[in-house]
C-alpha positions in Angstrom: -28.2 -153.6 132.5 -26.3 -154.7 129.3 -25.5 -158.5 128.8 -21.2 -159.1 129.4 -20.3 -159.6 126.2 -18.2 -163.3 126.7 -18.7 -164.6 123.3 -16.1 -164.5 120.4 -16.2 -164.2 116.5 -13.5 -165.1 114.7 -12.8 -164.4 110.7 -10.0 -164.5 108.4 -9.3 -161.3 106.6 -6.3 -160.0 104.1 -3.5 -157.8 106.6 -4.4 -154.5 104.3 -8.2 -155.3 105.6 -7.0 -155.9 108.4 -5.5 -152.7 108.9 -7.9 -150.7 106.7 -10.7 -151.7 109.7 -8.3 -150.8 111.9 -7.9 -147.2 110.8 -11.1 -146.8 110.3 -11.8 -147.7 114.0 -9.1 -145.2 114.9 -10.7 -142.5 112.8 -13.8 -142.9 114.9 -12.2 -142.8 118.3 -13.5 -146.6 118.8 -12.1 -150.0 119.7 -12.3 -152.2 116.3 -15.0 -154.4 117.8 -17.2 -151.7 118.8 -16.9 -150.3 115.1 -17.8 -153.8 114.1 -20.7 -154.6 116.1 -22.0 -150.8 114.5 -21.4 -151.9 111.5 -23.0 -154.9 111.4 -26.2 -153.5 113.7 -27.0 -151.4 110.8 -26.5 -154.0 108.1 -29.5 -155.5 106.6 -29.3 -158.8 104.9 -31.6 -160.5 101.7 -33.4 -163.1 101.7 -33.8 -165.2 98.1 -37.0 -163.4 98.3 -36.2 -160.1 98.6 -33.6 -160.4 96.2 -36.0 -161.7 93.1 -38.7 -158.7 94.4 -36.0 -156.2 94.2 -35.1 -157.7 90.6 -38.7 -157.5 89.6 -38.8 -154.2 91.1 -35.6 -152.9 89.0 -36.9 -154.2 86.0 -40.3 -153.2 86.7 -38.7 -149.5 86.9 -36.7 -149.7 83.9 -39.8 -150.7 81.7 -41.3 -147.2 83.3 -38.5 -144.8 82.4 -38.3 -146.7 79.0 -42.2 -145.5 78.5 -41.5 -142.1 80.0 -38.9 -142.2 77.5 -41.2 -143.3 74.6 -44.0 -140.8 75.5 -41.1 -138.0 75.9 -40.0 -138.5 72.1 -43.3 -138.9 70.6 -44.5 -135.6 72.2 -41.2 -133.6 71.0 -41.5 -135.0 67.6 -45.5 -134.2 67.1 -45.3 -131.4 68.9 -47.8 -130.1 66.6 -50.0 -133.0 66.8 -49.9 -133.2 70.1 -53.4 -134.4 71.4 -54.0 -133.7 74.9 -56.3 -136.4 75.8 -53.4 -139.4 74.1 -50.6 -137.8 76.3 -52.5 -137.6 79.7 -54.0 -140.9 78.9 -50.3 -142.7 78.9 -49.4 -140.4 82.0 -52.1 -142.2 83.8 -51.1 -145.3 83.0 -47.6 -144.3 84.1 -48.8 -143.7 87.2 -50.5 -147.2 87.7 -47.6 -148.5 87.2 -45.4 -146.5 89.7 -48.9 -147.3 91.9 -48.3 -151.1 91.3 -44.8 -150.7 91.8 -45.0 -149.2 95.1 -47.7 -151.7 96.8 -44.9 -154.7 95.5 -42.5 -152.4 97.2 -44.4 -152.6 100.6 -44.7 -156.1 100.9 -41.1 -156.8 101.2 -40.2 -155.3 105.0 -36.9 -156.8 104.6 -35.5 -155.8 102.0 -32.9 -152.8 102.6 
């Protein structure tokens, strides 16, 4: 049996947003506070947390690509120097990182 929904929220909003929310409610064949209460069912929110472990995580991912980057150029440019061994050792480490990366990434549950 679903709870009778008795309680009120109330919030101040500019008329275009106000009609904007509107629309969209009417687009999906909805009342507005059903489209509301969707809305903010699938909405997610960050704790201070989260927020510095998806930081860490950003930068954490940017410092990657910037190797990838690195390895990408020094291969093209010694392309006939190329020693196997050098390139699949920074690969590796590449991939410890993207390792490392994703066990930081599954201890935050919260995060969206």
């Amino acid at each position: 049996m679903r709870e009778r929904r008795s309680a009120e929220i109330h919030l101040r909003v500019s008329p275009a947003e106000r009609a904007e929310w509107r629309a969209k409610a009417a687009e999906a064949g909805v009342p507005l506070s059903d489209l509301l209460r969707q809305a903010m069912a699938r909405t997610r929110t960050w704790t201070a947390a989260s927020a510095a472990i998806e930081r860490e995580r950003t930068r954490q991912v940017a410092r990657i690509g910037n190797n990838l980057n690195q390895l990408a150029r020094w291969a093209n440019t010694h392309a006939s120097e190329v020693e196997a061994v050098e390139v699949v050792a920074q690969l590796v480490s590449v991939e410890r990182s993207l390792l490392a990366l994703a066990r930081l990434g599954g201890e935050d549950t919260d995060a969206p």
